[in-house]
C-alpha positions in Angstrom: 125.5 -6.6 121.3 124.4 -10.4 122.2 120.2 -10.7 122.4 120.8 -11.1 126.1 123.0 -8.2 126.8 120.9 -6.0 124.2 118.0 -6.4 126.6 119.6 -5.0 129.3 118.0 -2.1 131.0 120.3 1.0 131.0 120.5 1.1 135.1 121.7 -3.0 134.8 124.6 -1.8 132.9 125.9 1.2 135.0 125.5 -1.2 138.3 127.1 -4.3 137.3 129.5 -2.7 134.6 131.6 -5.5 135.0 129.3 -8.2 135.3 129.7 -11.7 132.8 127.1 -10.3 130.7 129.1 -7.0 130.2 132.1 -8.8 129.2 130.7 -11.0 127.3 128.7 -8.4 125.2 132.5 -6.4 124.9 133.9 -9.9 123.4 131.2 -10.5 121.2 131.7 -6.8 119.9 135.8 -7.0 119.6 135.5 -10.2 117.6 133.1 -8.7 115.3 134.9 -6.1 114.8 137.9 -7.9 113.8 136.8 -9.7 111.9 135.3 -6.7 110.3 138.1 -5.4 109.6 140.9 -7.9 109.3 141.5 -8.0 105.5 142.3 -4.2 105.8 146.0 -4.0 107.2 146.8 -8.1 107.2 148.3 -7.2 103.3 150.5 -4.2 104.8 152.6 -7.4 106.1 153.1 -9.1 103.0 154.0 -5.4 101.1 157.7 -6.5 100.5 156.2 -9.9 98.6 153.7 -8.0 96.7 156.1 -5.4 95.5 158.3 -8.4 94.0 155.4 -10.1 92.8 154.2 -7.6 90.8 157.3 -5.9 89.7 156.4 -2.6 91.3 157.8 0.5 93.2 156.8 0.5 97.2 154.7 3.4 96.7 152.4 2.1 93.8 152.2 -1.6 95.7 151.5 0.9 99.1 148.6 2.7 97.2 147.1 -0.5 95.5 147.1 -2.4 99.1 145.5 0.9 100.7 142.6 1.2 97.8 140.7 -0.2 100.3 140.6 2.8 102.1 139.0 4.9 99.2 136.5 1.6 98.9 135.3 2.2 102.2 135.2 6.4 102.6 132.7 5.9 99.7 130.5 3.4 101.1 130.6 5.1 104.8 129.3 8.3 103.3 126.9 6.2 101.0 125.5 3.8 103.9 124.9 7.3 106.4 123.3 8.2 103.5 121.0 6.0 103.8 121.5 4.7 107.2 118.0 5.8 108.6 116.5 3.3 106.5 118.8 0.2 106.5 117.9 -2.8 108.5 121.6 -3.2 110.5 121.3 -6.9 111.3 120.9 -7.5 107.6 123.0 -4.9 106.4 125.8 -5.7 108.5 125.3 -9.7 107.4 124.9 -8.9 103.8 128.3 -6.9 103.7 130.5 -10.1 105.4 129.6 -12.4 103.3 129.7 -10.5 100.0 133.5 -9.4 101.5 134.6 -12.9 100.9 134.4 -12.9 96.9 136.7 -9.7 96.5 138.9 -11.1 98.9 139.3 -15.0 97.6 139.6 -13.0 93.9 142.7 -11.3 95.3 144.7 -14.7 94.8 144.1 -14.8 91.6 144.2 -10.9 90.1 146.7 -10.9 87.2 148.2 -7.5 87.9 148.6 -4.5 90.3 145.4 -3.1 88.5 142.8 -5.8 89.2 144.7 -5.9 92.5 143.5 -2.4 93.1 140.2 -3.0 92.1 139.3 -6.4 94.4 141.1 -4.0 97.3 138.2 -1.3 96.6 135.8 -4.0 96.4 137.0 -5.0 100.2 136.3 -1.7 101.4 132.8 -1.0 100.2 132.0 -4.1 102.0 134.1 -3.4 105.2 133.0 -0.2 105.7 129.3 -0.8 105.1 129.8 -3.4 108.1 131.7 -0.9 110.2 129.5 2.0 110.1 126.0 -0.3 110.3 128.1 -1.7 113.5 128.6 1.5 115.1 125.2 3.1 114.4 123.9 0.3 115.7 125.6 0.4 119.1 124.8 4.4 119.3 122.0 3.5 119.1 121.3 0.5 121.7 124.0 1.7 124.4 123.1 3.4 126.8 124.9 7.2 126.6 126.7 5.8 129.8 127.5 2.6 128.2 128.3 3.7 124.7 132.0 4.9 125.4 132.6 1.0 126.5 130.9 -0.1 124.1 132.6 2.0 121.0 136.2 1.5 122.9 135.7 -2.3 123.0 135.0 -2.1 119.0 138.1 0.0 118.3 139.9 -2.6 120.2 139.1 -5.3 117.9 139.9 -3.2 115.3 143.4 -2.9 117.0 143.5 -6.8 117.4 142.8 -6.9 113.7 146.1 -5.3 112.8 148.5 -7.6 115.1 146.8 -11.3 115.1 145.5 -10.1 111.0 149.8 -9.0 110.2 150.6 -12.2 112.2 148.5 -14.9 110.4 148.9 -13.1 106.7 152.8 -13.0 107.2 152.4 -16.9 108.5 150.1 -17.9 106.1 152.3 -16.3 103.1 155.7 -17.6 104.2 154.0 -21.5 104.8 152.0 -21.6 102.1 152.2 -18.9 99.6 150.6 -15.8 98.9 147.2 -17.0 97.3 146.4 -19.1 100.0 146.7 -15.8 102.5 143.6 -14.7 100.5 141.6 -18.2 100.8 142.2 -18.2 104.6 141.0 -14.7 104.9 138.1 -15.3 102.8 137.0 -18.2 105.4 137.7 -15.2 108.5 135.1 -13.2 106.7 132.3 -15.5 106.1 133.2 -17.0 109.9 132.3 -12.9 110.6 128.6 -13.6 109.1 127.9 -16.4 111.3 128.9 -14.5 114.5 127.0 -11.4 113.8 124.0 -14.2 112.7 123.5 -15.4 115.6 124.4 -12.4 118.2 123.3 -9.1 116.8 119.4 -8.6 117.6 116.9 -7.8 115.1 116.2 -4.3 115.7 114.6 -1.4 113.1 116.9 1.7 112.1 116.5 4.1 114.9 114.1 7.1 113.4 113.3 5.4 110.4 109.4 5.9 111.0 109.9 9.4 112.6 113.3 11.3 111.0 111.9 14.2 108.9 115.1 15.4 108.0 116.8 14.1 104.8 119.8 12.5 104.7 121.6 14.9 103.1 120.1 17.4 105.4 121.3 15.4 108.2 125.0 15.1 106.9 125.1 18.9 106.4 123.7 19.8 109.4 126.8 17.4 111.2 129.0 19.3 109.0 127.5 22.8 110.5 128.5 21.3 114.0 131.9 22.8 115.1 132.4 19.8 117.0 131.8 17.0 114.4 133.9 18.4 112.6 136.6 19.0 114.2 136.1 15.0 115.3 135.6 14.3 111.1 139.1 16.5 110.8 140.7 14.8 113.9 139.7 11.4 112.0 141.3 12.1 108.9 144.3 13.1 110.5 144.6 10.1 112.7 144.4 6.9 109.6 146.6 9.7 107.9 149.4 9.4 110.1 148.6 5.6 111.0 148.7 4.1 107.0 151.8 7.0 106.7 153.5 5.3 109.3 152.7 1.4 109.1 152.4 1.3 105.6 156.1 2.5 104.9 157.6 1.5 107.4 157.5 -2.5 106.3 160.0 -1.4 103.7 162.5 0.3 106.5 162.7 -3.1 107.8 163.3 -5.5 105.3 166.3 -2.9 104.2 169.6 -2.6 105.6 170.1 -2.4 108.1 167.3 -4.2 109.7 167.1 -6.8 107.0 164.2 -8.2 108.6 162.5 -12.0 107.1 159.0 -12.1 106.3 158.2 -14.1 109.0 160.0 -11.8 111.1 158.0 -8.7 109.8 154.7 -10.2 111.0 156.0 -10.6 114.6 156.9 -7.4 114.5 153.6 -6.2 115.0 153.2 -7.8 118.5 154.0 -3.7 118.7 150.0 -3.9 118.4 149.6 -5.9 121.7 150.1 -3.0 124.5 147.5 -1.0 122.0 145.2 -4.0 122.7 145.2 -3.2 126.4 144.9 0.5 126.4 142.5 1.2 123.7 139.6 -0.9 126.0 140.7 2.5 128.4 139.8 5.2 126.2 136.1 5.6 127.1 136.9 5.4 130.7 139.3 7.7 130.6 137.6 10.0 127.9 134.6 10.0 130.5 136.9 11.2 133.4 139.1 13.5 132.0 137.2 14.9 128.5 137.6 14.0 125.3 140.0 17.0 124.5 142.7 16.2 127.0 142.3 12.7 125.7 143.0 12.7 122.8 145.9 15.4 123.0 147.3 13.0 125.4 147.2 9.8 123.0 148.6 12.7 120.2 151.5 13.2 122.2 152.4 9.5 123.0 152.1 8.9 119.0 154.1 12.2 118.6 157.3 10.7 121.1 157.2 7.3 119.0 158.0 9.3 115.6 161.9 10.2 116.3 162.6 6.3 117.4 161.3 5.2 114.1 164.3 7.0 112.5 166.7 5.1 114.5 169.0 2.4 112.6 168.0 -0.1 116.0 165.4 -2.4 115.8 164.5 -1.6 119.5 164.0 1.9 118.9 161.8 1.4 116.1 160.0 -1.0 117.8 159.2 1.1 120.7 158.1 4.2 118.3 155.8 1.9 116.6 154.1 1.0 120.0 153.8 4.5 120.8 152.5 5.5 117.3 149.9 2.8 117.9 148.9 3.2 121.6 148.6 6.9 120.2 147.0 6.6 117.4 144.0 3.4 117.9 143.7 5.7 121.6 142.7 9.2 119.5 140.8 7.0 117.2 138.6 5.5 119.8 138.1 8.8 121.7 136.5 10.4 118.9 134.5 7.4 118.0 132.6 7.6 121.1 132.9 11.3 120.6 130.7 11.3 117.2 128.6 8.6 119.2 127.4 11.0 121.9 127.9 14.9 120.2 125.1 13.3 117.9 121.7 13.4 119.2 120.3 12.6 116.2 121.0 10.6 112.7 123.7 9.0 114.2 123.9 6.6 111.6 124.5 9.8 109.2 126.9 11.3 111.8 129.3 7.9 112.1 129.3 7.1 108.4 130.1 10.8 107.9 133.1 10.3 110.3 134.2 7.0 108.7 134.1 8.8 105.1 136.5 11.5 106.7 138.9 8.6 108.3 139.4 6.4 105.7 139.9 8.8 102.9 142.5 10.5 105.3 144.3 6.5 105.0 144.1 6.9 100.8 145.4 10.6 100.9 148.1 9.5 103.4 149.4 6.4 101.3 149.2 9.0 98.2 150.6 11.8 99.3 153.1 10.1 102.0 154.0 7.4 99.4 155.6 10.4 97.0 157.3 11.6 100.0 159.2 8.0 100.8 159.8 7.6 97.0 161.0 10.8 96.8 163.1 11.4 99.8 163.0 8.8 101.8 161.9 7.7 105.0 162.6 10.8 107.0 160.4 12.8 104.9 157.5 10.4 105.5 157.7 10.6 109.4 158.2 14.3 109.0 154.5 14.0 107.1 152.9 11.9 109.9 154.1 14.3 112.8 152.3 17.3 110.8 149.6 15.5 110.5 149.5 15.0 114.6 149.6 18.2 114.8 146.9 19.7 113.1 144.8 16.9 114.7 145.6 18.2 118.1 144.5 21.4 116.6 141.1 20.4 115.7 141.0 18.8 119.0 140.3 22.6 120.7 137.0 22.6 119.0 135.7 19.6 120.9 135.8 22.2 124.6 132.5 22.6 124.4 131.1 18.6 124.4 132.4 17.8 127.9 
């Protein structure tokens, strides 16, 4: 992703895959994708202080903090629209910078509506990032290379969700909630400079020479068995992620737990061993299959559920590092998936995926929120572990892309 490591020859990167210019290049690539990213689940943190703030029920202050999810299904499907023609380097700086106005606005909106709004806002801008991102490694990775490459994004996107839960829930307690905004305003412009001076200036791949249309493109992913299954597997996997780490703030800050707000954010070193693992989903993806993969990371998440249900703090803790390892393991296994089952309009094909993912996170915080309101937290795990399962159902289409 750096100039240097972009100009690589395929062949370099196979021999010398871990060479200082190969780890370097997977740094680069985890940073910028946490700081992609890091506004998204840092606010699932401070949920408990929200709710009070704004005087509403955990579901509504769940949905309005997850907006951003709907924010950025719409612009992943808009910017695979028009992917094929979208200079990435600018696109992806453009969509960093313009992040930091929704997000220093959030310290300021007046109620739960504008709230909801400025979270949307996020998204659009988050997701246009992510998806320019990720066509833009399909496209300069070699197909040997690309699985390292997509896990070592996923994993900043995992790093986002411990060191982003840590600082917001440090930032919050020390300082108060608007200053959590300001400081994450500052992560996202700090995002523009890195990808300024390390992404390479490179044209849209096929812009010149794709006759299809866009839309053409998108359907024909859709006609794939396998994409779609991977779009399906997608929305199944931030379905049961946002079900589980949404709710389960309020589980702990409740009897029995009763946990502080500084304690809630170092609760999410649960996050660290999904640090780890997640850079070992291509690998293992590339020796094993993607199928057997990501039933295997379906059935660690799957284990975690019936500890969360436990009055212990250990037991929780230890299903939520098994619904994470789980979960960010699936994710990145059919990231690379989309990456490689898509020979062409790959940019379509990964915005197209991010649509499906992200708007399983805002159906998930809807339809999982009702259940917690409704009938507590029982019912909401009982939603996440159906939701694992049809994912390791879609998971038999993918057979055929070994």
């Amino acid at each position: 992703m750096t100039d240097l490591s972009a100009q690589m020859k395929p062949s370099d990167m196979a021999m010398h895959g871990h060479s200082p210019g190969i780890i370097l290049r997977s740094l680069v690539i985890g940073l910028t994708a946490f700081l992609t990213v890091v506004d998204l689940f840092a606010t699932q943190a401070i949920l408990p202080s929200l709710t009070r703030h704004y005087g509403v029920t955990p579901a509504a202050m769940g949905f309005a903090v997850n907006a951003s999810t709907f924010g950025m299904a719409v612009a992943g499907l808009v910017v695979g629209f028009f992917s094929p023609h979208i200079d990435r380097r600018l696109g992806i700086l453009l969509s960093l910078t313009l992040l930091a106005i929704p997000t220093s606005l959030l310290a300021v909106a007046p109620n739960l509506a504008v709230f909801t709004a400025l979270r949307v806002a996020q998204g659009l801008c988050m997701a246009s990032a992510f998806a320019l991102t990720l066509a833009y490694l399909g496209e300069q990775c070699s197909a040997m290379d690309a699985g390292g490459a997509f896990a070592a994004y996923i994993t900043g996107n995992v790093a986002s969700n411990l060191i982003g839960r840590l600082i917001s829930a440090a930032v919050a307690d020390g300082l108060g909630l608007s200053w959590n905004f300001y400081f994450f305003a500052a992560l996202n412009l700090t995002g523009a400079v890195l990808v300024y001076f390390t992404i390479a200036r490179v044209q849209p791949m096929h812009a010149m020479t794709e006759p299809a249309s866009p839309l053409a493109a998108m359907l024909a992913h859709w006609r794939n068995p396998r994409l779609r299954a991977a779009f399906g597997i997608g929305f199944c996997i931030l379905f049961a992620f946002i079900g589980t780490f949404t709710f389960v703030n309020f589980v702990l800050v409740r009897p029995p737990l009763s946990l502080g707000m500084m304690d809630l954010g170092l609760v999410y070193f649960v996050f660290l061993p999904s640090v780890v693992t997640t850079l070992l989903a291509g690998r293992v993806a590339s020796l094993i299959g993607t199928r057997p993969t990501i039933w295997g990371a379906l059935i660690v998440a799957s284990m975690g559920l019936p500890l969360m249900l436990s009055a212990h703090l250990v037991d929780v803790l230890a299903g939520m590092v098994m619904v994470g390892v789980g979960t960010f393991f699936a994710q990145a296994a059919a990231t690379g998936f989309v990456g490689r089952a898509a020979a062409e309009n790959r940019g379509v094909a990964s915005g197209t995926y991010l649509a499906c993912y992200f708007g399983g996170g805002l159906v998930g915080t809807a339809v999982l929120g009702r259940l917690f309101d409704a009938f507590g937290w029982t019912a909401c795990v009982a939603g996440v572990g159906i939701a694992l399962i049809v994912a390791a159902l879609l998971a038999f289409s993918l057979r055929d892309a070994e």
